[in-house]
C-alpha positions as CSV (number, residue, x, y, z in Angstrom):
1,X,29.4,49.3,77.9
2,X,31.9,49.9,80.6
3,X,31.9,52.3,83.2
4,X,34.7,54.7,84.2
5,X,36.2,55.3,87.8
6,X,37.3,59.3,87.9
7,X,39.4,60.6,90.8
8,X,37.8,64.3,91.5
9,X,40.1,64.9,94.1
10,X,42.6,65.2,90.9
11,X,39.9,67.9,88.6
12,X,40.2,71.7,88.7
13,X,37.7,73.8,86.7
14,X,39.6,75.2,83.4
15,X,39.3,78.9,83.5
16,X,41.1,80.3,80.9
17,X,38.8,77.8,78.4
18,X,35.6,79.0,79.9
19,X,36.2,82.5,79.6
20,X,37.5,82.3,75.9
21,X,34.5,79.8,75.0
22,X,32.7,82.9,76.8
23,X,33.9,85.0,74.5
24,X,32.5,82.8,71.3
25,X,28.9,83.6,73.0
26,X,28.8,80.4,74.9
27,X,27.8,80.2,78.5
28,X,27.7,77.4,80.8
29,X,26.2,77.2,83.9
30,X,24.1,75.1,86.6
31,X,20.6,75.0,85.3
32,X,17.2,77.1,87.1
33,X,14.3,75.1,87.6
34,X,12.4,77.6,85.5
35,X,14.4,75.7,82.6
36,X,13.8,72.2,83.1
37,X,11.7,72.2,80.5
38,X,13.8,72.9,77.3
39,X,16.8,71.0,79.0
40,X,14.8,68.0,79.1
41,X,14.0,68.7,75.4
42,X,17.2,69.0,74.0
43,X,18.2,66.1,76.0
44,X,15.7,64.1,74.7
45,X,17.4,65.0,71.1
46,X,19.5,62.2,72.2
47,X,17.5,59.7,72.9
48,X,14.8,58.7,75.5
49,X,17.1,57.3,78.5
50,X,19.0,60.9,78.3
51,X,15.7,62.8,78.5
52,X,14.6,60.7,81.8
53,X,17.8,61.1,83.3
54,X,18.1,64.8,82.2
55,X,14.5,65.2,84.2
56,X,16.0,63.3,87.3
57,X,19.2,65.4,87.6
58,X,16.9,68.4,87.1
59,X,14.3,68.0,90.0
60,X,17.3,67.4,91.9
61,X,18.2,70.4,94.5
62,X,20.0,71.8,93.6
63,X,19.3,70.8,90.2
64,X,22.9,68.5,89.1
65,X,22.5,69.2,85.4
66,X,24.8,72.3,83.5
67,X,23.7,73.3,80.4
68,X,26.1,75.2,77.4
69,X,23.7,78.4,76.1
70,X,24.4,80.1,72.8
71,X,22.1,83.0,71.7
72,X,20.0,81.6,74.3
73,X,19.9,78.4,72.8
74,X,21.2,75.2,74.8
75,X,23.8,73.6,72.9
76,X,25.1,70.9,75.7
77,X,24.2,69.4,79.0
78,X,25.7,67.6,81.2
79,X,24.0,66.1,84.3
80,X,25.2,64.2,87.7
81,X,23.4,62.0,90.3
82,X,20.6,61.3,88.1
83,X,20.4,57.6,87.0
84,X,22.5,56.5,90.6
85,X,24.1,58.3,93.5
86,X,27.8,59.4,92.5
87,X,27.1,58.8,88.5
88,X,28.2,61.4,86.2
89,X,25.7,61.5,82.8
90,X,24.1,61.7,80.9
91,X,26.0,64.5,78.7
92,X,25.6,65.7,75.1
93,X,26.3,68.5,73.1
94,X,25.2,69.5,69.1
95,X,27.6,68.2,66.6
96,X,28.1,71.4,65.5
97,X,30.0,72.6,68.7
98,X,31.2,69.5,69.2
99,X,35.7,69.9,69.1
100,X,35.4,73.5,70.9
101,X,35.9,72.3,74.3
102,X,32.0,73.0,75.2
103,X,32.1,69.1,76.5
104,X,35.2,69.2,78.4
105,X,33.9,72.7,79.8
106,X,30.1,70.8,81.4
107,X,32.0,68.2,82.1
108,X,34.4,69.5,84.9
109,X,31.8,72.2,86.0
110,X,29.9,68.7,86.6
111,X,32.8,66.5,89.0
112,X,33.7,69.8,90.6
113,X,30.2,69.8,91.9
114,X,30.3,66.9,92.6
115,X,33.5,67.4,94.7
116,X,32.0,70.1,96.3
117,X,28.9,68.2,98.0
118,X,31.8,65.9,99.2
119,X,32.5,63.2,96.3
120,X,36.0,61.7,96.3
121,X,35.1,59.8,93.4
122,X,32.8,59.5,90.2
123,X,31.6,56.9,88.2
124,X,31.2,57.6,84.4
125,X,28.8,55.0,83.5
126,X,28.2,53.6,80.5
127,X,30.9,54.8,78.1
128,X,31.0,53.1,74.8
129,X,32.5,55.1,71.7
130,X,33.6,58.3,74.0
131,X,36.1,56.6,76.2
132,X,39.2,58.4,75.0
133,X,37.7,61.6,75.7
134,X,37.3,60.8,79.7
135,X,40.3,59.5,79.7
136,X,42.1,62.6,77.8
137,X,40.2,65.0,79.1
138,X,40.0,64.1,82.8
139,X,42.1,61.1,83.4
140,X,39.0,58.2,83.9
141,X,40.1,54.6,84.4
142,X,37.8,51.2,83.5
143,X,36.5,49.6,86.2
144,X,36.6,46.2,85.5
145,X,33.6,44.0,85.7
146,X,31.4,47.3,85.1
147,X,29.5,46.1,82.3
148,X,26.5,46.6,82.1
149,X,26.4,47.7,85.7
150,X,23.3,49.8,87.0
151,X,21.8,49.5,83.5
152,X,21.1,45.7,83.6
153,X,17.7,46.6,85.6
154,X,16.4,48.8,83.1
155,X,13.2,47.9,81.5
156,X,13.9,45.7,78.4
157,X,17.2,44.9,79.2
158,X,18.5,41.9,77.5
159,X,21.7,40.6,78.4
């Protein structure tokens, strides 16, 4: 799967969406420490890998993982600097919010972080199936050669 090159120096936070998905009863914001825990959990809903890197982002500090709370229920993450320096991931969100613009939303909360601790860039690794939304949503470009990148030293990798 190929990674994705993002310029952040080109992001800006979307307001207007966060205060009407606010509005719907979802909030997003940088996860506490206090719930590392359930983050890692529902991360794990999507496998494994996400789980780990979930639990890497979060013991970061400041933790570099958002979550997307309904009814105080998490219904997406999104983590940064977790499986390598300057990597955005993993991400998810439940298929039943999924189209609201909750993903979009963690997201950019995510590379403006990541802008903010002095990132010009972010790599988007490991794509697959969801290119077209990076590219949409925030304008990511392949990097060629990328593939499969930092993941070839995983454990079991076969090539």
């Amino acid at each position: 799967m190929i990674d994705l090159l993002v310029r952040l120096y080109e992001i800006e936070e979307n307001l207007e969406e966060e205060l009407r998905l606010q509005k719907e009863g979802i909030r997003v914001f940088r996860l506490l420490a206090t719930d590392i825990g359930k983050a890692v959990e529902f991360a794990r809903s999507f496998g494994e890998g996400w789980a780990n890197e979930c639990m890497a982002a979060c013991t970061n500090h400041p933790p570099t993982c958002f979550v997307a709370v309904r009814e105080k229920q998490i219904v997406g993450f999104a983590c940064y600097d977790a499986t390598a320096k300057d990597f955005f991931g993993p991400t998810g969100v439940l298929k039943s919010e999924r189209g609201k613009g909750v993903g979009a939303i963690l997201l950019k909360k995510c590379l403006c972080a990541m802008r903010a601790q002095g990132y010009a860039y972010a790599v988007i690794g490991g794509v697959g199936d969801a290119l077209p939304f990076y590219e949409k949503t925030v304008g990511a470009t392949s990097i060629e050669r990328s593939s499969p990148g930092v993941y070839s030293t995983l454990i079991g990798f076969s090539s």
